[in-house]
DRENPA-3360 file (N, C-alpha, C; in nm, 2 decimals, always signed):
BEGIN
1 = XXXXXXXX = +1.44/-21.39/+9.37/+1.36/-21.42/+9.25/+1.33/-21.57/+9.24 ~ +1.45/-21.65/+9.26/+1.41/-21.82/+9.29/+1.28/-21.85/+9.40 ~ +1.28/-21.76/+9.52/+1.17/-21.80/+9.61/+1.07/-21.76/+9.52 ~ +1.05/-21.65/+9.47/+0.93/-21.58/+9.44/+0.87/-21.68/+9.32 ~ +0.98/-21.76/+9.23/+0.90/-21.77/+9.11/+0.88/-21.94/+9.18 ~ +0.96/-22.00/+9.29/+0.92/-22.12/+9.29/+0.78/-22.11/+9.41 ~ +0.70/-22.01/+9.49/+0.61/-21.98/+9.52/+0.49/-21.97/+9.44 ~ +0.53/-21.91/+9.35/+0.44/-21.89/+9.21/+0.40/-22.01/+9.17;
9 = XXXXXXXX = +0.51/-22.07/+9.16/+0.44/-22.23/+9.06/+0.38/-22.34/+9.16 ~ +0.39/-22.30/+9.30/+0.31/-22.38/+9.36/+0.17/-22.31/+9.43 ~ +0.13/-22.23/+9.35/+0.05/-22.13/+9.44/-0.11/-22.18/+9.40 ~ -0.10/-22.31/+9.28/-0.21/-22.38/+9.27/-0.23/-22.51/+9.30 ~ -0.10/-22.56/+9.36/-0.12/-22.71/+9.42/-0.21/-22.71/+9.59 ~ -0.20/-22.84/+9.60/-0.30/-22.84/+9.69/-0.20/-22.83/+9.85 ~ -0.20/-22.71/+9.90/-0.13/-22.66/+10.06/-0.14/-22.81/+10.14 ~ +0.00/-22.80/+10.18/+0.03/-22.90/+10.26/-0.06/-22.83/+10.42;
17 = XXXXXXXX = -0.10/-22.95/+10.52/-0.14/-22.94/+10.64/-0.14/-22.87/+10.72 ~ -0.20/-22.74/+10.73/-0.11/-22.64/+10.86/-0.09/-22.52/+10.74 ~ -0.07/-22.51/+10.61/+0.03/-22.41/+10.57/-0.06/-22.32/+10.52 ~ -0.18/-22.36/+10.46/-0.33/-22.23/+10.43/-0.35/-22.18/+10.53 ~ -0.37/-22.04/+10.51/-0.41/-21.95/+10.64/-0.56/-21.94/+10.63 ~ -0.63/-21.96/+10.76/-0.78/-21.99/+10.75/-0.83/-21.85/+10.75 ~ -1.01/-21.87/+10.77/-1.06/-21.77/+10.79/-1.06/-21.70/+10.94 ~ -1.06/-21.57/+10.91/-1.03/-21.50/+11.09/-1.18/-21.49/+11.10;
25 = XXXXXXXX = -1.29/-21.58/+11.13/-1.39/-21.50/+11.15/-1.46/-21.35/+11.21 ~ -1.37/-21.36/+11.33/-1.39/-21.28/+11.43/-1.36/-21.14/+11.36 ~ -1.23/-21.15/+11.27/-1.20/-21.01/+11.17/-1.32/-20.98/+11.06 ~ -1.37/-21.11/+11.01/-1.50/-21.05/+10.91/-1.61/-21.05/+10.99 ~ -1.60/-21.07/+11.12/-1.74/-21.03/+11.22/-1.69/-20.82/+11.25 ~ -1.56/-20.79/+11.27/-1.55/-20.69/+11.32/-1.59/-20.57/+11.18 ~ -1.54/-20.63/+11.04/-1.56/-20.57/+10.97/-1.71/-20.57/+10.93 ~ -1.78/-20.63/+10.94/-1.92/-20.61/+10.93/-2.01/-20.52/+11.05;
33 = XXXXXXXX = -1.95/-20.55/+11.13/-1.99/-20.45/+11.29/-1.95/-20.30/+11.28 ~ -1.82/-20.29/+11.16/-1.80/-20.16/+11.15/-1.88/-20.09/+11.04 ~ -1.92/-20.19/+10.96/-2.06/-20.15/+10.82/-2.14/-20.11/+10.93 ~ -2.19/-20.20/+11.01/-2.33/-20.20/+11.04/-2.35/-20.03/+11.11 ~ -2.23/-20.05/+11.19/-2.21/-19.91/+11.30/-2.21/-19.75/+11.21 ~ -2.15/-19.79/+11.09/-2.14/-19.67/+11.01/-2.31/-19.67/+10.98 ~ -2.36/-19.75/+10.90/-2.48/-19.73/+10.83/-2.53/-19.62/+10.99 ~ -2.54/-19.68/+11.12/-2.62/-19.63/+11.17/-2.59/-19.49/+11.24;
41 = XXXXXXXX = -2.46/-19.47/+11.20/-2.42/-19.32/+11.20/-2.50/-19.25/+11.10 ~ -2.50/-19.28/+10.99/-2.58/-19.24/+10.87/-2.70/-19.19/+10.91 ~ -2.81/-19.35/+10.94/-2.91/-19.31/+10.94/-2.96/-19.22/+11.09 ~ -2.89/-19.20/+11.21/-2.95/-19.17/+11.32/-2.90/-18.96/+11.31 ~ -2.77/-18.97/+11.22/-2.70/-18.87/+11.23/-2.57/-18.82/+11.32 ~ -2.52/-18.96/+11.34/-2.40/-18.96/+11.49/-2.28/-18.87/+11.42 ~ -2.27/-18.86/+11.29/-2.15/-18.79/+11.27/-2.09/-18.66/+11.34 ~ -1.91/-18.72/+11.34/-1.89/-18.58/+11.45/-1.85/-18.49/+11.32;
49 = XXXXXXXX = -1.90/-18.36/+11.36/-1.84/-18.24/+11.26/-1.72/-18.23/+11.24 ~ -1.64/-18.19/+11.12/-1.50/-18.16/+11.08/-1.48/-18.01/+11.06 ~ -1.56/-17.95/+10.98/-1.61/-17.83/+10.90/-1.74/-17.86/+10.93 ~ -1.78/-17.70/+10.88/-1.92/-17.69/+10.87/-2.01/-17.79/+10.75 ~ -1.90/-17.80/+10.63/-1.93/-17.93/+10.57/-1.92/-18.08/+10.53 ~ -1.80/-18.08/+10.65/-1.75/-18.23/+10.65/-1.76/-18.27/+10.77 ~ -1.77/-18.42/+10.76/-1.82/-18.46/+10.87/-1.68/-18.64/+10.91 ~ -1.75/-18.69/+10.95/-1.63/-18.82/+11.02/-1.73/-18.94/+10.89;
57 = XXXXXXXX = -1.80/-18.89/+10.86/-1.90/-19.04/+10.78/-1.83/-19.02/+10.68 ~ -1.84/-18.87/+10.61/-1.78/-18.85/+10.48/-1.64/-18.88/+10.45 ~ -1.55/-18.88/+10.54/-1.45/-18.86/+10.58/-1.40/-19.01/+10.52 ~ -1.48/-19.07/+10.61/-1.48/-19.24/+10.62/-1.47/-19.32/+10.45 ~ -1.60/-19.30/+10.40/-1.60/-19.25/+10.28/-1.50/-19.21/+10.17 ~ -1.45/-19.14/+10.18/-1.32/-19.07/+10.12/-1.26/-19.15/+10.12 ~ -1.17/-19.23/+10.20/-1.09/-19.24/+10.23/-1.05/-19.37/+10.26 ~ -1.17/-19.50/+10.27/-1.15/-19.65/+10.28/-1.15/-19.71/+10.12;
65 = XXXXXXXX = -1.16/-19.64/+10.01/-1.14/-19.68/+9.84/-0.97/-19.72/+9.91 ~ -0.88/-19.62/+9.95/-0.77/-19.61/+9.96/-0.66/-19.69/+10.02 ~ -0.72/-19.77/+10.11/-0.69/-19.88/+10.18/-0.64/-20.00/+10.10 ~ -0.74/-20.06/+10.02/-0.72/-20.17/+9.93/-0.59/-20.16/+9.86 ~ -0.61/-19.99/+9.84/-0.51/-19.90/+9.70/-0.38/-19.99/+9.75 ~ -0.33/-19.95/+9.89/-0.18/-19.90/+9.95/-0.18/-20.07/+9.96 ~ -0.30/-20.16/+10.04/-0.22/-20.28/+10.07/-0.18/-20.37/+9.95 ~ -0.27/-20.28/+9.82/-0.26/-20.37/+9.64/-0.11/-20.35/+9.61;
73 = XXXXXXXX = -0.08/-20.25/+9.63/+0.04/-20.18/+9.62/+0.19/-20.23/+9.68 ~ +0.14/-20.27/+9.79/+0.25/-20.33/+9.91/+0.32/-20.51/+9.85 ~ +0.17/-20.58/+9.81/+0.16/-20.64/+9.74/+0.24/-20.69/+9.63 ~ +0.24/-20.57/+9.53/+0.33/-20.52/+9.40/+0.40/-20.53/+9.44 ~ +0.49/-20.44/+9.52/+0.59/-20.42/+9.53/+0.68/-20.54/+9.60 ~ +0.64/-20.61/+9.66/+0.68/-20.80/+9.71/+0.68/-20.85/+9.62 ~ +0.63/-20.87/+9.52/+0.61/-20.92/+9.45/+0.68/-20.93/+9.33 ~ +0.72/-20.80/+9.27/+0.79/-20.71/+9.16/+0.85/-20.79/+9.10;
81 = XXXXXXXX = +0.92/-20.84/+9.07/+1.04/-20.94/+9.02/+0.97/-21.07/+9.03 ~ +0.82/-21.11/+9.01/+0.75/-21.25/+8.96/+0.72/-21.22/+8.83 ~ +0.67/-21.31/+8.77/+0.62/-21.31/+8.67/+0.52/-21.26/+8.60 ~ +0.38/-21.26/+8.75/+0.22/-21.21/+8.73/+0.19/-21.12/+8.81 ~ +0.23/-21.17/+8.95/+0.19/-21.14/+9.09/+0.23/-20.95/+9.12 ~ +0.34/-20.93/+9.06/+0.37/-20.78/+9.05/+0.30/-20.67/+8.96 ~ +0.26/-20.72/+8.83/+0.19/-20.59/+8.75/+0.08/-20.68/+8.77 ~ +0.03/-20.75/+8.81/-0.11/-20.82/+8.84/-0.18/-20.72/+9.00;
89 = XXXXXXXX = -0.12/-20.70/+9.09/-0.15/-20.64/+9.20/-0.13/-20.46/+9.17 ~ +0.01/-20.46/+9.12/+0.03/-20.32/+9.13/-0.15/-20.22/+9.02 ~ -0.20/-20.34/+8.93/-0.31/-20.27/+8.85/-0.45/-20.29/+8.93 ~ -0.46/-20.36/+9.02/-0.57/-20.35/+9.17/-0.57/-20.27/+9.22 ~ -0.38/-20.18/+9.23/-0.37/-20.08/+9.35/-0.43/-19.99/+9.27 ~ -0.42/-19.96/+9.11/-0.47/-19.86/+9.07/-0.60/-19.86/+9.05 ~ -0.67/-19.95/+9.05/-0.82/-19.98/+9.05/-0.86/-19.91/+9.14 ~ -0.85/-19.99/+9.29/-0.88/-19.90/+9.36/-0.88/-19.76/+9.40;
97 = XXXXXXXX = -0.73/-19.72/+9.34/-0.66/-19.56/+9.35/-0.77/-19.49/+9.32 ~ -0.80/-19.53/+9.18/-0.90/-19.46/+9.06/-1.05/-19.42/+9.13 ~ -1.07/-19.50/+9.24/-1.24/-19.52/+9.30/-1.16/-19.41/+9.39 ~ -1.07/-19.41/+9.45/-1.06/-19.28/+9.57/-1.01/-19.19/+9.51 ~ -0.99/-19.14/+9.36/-0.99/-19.02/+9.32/-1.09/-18.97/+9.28 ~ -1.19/-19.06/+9.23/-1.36/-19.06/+9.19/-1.40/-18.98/+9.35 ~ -1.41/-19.05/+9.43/-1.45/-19.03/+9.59/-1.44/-18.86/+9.58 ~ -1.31/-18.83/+9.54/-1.23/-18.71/+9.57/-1.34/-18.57/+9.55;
105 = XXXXXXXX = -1.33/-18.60/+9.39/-1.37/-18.54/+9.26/-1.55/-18.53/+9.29 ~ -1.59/-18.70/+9.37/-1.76/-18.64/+9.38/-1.76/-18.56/+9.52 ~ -1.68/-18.58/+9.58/-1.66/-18.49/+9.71/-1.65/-18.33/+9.71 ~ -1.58/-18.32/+9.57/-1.57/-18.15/+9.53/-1.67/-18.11/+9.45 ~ -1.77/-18.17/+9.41/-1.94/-18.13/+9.34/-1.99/-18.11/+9.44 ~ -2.02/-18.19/+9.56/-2.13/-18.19/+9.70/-2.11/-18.11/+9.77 ~ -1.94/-18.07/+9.79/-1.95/-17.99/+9.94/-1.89/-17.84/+9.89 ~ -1.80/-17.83/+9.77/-1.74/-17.71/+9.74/-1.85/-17.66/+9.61;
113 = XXXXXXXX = -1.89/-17.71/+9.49/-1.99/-17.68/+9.39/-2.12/-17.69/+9.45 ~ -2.15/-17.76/+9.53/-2.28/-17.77/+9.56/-2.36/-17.83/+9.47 ~ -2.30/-17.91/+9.37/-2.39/-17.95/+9.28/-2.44/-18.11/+9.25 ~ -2.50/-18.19/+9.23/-2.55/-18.28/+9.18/-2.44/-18.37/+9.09 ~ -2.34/-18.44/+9.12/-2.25/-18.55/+9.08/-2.29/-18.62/+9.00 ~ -2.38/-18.61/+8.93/-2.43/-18.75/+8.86/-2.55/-18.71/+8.74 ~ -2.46/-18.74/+8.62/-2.32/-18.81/+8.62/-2.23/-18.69/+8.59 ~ -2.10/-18.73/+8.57/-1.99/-18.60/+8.70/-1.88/-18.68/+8.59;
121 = XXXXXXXX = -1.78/-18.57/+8.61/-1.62/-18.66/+8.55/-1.58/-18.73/+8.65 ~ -1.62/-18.71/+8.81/-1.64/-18.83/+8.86/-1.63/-18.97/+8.82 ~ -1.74/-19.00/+8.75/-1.78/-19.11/+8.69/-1.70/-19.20/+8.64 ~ -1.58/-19.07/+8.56/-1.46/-19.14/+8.43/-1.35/-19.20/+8.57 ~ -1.33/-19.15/+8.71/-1.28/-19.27/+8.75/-1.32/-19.40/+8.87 ~ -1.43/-19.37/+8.86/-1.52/-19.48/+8.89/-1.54/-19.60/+8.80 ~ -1.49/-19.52/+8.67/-1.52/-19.66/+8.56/-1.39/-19.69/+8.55 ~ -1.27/-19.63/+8.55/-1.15/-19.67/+8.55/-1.12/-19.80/+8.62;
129 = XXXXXXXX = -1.20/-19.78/+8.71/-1.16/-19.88/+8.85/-1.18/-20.06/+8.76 ~ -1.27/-20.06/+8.66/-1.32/-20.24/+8.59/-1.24/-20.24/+8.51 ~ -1.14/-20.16/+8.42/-1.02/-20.23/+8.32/-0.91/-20.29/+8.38 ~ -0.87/-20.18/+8.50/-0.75/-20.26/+8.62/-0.77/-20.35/+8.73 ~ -0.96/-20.38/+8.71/-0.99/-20.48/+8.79/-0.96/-20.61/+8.73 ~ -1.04/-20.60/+8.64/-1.05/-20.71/+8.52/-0.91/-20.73/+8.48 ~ -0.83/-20.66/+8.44/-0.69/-20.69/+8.40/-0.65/-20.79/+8.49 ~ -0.64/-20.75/+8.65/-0.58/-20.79/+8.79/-0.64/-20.92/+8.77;
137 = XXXXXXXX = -0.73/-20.99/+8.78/-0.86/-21.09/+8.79/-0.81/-21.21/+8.68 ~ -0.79/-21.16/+8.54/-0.77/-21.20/+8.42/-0.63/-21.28/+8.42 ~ -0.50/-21.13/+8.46/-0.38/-21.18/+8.45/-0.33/-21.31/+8.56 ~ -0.43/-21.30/+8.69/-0.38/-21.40/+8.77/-0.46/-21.54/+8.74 ~ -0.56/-21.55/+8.72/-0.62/-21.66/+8.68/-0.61/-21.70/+8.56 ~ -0.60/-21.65/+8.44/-0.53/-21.72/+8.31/-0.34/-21.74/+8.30 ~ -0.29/-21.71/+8.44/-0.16/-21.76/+8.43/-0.17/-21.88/+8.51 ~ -0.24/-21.92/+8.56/-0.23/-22.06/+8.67/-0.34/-22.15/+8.60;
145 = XXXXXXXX = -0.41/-22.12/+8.49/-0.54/-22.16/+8.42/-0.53/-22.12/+8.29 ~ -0.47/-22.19/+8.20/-0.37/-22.12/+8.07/-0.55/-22.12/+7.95 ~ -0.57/-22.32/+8.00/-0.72/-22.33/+7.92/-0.84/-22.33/+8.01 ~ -0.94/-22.27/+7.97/-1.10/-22.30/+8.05/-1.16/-22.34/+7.96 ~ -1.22/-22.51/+8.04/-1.31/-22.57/+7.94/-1.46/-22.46/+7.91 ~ -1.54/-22.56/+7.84/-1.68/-22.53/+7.78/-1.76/-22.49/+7.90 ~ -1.77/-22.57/+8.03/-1.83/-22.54/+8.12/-1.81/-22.39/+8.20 ~ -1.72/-22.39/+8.17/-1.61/-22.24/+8.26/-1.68/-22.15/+8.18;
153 = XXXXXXXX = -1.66/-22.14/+8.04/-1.69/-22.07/+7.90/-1.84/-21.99/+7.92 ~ -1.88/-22.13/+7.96/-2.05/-22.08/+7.96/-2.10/-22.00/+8.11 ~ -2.06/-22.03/+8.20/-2.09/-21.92/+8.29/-2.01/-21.82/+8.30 ~ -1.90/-21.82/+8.28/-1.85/-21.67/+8.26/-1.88/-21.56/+8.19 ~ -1.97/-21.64/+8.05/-2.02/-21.57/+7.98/-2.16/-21.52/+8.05 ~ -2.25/-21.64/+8.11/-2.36/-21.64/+8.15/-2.39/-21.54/+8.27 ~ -2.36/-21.52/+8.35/-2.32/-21.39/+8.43/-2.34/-21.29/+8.42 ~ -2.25/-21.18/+8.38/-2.26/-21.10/+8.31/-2.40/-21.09/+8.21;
161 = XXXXXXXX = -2.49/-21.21/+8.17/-2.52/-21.22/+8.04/-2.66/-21.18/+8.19 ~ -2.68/-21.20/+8.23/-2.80/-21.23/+8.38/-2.80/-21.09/+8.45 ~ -2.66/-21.07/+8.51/-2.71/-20.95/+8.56/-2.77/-20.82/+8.50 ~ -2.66/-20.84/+8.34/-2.76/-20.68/+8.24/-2.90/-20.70/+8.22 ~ -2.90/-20.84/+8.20/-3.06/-20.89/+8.20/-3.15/-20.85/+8.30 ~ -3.11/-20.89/+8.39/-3.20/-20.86/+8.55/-3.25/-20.69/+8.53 ~ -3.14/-20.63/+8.51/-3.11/-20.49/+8.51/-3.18/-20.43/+8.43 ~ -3.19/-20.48/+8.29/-3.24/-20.39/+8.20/-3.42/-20.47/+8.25;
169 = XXXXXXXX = -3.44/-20.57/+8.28/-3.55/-20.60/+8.28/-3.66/-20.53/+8.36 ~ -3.58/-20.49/+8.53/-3.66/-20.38/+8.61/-3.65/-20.31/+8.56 ~ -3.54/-20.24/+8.53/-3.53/-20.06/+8.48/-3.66/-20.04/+8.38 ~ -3.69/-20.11/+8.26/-3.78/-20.11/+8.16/-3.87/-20.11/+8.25 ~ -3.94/-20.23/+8.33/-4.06/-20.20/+8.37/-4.12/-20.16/+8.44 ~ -4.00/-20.06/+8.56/-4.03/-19.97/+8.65/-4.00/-19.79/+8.58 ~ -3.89/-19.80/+8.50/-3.90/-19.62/+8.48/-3.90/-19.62/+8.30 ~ -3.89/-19.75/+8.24/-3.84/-19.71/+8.10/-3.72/-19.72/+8.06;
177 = XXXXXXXX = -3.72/-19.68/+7.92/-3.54/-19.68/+7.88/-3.49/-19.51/+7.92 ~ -3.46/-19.45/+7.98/-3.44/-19.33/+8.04/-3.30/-19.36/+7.98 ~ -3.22/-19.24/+8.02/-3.10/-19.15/+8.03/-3.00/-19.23/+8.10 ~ -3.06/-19.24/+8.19/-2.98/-19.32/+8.35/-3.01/-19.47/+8.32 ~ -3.10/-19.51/+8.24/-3.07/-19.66/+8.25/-2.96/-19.71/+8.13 ~ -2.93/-19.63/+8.07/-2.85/-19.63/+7.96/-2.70/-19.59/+8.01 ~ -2.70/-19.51/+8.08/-2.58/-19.48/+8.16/-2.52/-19.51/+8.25 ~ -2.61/-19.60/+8.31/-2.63/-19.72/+8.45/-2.60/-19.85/+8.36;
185 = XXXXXXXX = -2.61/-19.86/+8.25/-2.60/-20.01/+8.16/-2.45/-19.98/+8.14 ~ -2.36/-19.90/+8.11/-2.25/-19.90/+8.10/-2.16/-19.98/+8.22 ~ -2.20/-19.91/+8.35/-2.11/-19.94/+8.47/-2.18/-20.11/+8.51 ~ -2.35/-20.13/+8.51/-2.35/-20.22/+8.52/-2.29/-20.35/+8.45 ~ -2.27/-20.34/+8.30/-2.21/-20.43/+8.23/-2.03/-20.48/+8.27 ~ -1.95/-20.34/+8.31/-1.85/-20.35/+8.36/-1.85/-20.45/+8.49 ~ -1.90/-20.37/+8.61/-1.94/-20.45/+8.71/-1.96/-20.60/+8.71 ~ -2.04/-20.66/+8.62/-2.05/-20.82/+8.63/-1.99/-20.84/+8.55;
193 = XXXXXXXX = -1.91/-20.78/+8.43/-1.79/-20.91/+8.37/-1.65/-20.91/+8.49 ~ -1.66/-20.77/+8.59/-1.58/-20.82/+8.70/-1.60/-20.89/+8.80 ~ -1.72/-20.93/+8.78/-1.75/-21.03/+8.91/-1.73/-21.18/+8.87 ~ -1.74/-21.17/+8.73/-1.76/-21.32/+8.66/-1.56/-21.37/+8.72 ~ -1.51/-21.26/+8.68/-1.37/-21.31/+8.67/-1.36/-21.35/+8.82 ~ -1.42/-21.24/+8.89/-1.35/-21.31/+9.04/-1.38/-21.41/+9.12 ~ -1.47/-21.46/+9.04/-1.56/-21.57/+9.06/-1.44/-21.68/+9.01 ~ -1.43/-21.66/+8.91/-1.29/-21.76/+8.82/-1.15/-21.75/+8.89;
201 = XXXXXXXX = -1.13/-21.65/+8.96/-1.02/-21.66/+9.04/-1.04/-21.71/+9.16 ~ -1.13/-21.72/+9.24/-1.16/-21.79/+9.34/-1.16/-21.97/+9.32 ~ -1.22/-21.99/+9.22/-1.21/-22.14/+9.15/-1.08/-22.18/+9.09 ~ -1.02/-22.09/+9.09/-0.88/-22.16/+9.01/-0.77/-22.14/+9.17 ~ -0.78/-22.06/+9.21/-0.71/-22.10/+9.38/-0.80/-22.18/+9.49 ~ -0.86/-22.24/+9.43/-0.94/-22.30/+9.53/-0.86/-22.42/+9.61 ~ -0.80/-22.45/+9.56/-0.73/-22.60/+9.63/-0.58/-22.56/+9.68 ~ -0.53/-22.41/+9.68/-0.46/-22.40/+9.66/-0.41/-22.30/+9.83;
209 = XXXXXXXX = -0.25/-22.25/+9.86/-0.23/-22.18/+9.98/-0.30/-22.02/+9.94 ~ -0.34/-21.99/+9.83/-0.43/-21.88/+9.84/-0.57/-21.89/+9.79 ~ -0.64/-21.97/+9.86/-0.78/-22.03/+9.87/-0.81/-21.88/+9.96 ~ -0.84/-21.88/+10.06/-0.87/-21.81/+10.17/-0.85/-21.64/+10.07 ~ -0.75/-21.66/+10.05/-0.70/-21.46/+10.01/-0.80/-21.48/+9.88 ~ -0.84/-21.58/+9.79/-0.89/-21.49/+9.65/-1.02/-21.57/+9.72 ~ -1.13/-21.64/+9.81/-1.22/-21.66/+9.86/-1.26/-21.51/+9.86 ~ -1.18/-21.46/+10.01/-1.22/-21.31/+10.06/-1.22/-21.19/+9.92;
217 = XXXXXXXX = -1.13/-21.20/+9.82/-1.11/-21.06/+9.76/-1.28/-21.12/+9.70 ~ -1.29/-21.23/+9.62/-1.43/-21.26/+9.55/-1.53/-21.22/+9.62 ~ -1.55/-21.25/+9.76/-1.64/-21.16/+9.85/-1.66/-21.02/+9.81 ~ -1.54/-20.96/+9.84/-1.54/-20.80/+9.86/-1.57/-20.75/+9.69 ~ -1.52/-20.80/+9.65/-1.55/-20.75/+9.46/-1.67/-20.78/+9.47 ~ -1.74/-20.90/+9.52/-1.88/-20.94/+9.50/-1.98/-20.81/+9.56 ~ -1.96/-20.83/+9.69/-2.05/-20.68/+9.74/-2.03/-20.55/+9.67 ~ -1.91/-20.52/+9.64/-1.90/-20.39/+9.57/-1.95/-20.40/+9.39;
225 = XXXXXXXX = -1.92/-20.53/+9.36/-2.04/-20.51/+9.27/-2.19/-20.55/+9.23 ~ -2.26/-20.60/+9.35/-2.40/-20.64/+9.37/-2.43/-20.44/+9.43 ~ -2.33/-20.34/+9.49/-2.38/-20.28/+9.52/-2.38/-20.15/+9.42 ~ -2.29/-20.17/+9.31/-2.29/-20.08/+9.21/-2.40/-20.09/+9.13 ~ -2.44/-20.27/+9.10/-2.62/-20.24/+9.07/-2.71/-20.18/+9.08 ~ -2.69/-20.17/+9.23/-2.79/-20.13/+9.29/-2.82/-20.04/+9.35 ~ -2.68/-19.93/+9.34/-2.68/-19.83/+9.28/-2.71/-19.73/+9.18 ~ -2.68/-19.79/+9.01/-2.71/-19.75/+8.95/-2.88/-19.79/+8.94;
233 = XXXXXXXX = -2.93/-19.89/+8.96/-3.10/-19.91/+8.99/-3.16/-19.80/+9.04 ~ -3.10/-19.75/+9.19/-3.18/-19.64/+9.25/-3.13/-19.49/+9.15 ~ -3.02/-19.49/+9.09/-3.03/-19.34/+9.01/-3.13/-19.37/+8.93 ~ -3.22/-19.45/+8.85/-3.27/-19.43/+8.77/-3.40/-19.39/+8.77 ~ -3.40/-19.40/+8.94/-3.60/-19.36/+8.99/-3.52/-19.21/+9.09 ~ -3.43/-19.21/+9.10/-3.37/-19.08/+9.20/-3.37/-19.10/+9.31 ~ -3.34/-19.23/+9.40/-3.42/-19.29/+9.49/-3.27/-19.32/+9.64 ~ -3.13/-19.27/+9.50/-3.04/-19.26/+9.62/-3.02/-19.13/+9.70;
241 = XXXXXXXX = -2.95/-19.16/+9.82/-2.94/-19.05/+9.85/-2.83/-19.07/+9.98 ~ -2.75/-18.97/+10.08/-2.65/-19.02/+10.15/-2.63/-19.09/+10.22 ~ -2.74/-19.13/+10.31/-2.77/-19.26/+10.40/-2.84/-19.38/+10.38 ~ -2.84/-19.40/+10.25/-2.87/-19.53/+10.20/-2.79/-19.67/+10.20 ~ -2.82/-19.78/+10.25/-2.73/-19.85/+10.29/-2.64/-19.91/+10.21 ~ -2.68/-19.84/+10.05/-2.50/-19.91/+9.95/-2.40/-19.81/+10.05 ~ -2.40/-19.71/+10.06/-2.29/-19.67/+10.09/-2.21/-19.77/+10.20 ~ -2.28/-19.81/+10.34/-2.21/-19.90/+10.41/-2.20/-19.99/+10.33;
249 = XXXXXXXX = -2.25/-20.04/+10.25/-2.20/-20.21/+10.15/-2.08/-20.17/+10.09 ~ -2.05/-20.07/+10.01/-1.93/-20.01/+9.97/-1.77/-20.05/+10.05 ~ -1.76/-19.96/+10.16/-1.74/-20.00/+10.27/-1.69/-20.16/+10.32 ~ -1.77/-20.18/+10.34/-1.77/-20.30/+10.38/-1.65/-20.43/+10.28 ~ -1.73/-20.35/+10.13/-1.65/-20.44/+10.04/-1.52/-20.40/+10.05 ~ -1.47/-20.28/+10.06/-1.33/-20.19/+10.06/-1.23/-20.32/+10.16 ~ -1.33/-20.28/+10.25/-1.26/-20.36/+10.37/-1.22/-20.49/+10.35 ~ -1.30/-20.59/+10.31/-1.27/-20.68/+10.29/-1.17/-20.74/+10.19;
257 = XXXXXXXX = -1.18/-20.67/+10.04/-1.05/-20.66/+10.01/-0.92/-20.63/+10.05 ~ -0.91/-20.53/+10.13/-0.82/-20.46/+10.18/-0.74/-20.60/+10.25 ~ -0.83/-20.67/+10.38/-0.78/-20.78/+10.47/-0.72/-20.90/+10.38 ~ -0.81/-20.94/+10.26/-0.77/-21.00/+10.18/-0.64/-21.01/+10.12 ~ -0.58/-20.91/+10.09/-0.45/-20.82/+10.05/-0.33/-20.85/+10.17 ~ -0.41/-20.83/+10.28/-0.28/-20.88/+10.40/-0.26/-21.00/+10.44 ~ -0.35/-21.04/+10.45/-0.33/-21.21/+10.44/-0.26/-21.23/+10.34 ~ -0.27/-21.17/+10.15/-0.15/-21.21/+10.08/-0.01/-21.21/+10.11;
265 = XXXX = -0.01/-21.10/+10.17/+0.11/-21.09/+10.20/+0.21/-21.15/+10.31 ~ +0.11/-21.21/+10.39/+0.13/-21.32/+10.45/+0.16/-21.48/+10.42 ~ +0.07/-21.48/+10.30/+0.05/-21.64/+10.26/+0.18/-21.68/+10.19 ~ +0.24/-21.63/+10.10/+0.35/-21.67/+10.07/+0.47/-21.58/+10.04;
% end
């Protein structure tokens, strides 16, 4: 408990010489080689059969939300007996849990119902995934960051205030106020007040021995939610579809959080 809580209180000073763990480039080159490689399973059709209706892409799919889950989790559990760091992680692992039960759930409309997911009860844990993101985001950066000045104030706010903006501004003047843009404004709004925070969590460990781990998770939250955008953008002209390349961005973000996560568990 004394290591863990006197770790904690130095987890925002500035790492002695040698003691920050850098970036692995070569691991976010492999992780993007494995996006790239998937997308083009996608788009060429390289998938190997499982069933007559599952395949190694879908599979893939399923089953990398789950990753982030177990290493968020591993995390917690190290952690358990701190202050933040244990129900701060353990509500990441269920963030992501929540997106691979969504995964699950749109997996059994497509290939068992045959039907059109969207919008789906799916959906209810898809959106699950931004209260235990945002909580996770929230609780670690307003414990090492008790005040945020005026400046902080305003782009946190500002953010979030840009992307619904952006969003509602195409949607209107490419399809209208529709069904889906109204339905797509919900997850969109979620999405960028959790990007705003990880953004804030990145800046409040900035100087610190977990610079590198909340750099990377801000990445991977970042893609996964520049790709929920743009996601919900394409439902609203009908314009997604299986091999479109959010899904490898998805992915890709999974992953990156995920590595993020092990390096935590590394760093202190």
């Amino acid at each position: 408990m004394i290591l863990i809580t006197n770790a904690m209180r130095d987890a925002t000073a500035r790492p002695p010489q040698g003691l920050e763990q850098s970036l692995n480039y070569k691991m976010l080159g492999l992780i993007v080689g494995l996006g790239v490689s998937f997308q083009l399973s996608l788009f060429f059709g390289l998938a190997a059969p499982i069933t007559d209706t599952f395949d190694t892409t879908l599979l893939i799919e399923l089953v990398t939300p789950v990753i982030p889950s177990i290493f968020a989790f591993l995390v917690a559990r190290r952690y358990w007996g701190s202050e933040v760091f244990g129900k701060a992680y353990f509500a990441l692992g269920l963030a992501y849990l929540m997106t691979f039960i969504g995964e699950i759930v749109w997996s059994y409309y497509t290939l068992v119902l045959q039907e059109e997911p969207y919008p789906s009860i799916a959906d209810i844990f898809f959106f699950a995934f931004y209260p235990f993101a945002i909580y996770h985001l929230v609780r670690n950066s307003l414990y090492f960051k008790r005040r945020l000045d005026i400046s902080t104030k305003i782009w946190l706010t500002m953010i979030p205030i840009a992307i619904v903006s952006a969003y509602s501004y195409l949607a209107f003047e490419s399809g209208g106020l529709t069904f889906d843009f109204y339905y797509g404004l919900i997850f969109v709004a979620a999405t960028s007040v959790t990007l705003s925070f990880a953004i804030l969590g990145a800046s409040v460990f900035r100087y610190s021995i977990l610079r590198t781990v909340w750099l990377l998770l801000a990445l991977g939250i970042m893609i996964n939610s520049i790709t929920d955008v743009w996601y919900y953008y394409l439902e609203i002209f009908g314009q997604y579809d299986e091999i479109h390349v959010v899904n490898s961005m998805w992915i890709v973000g999974y992953m990156i959080v995920a590595y993020a996560l092990y390096k935590h568990r590394k760093t202190i």
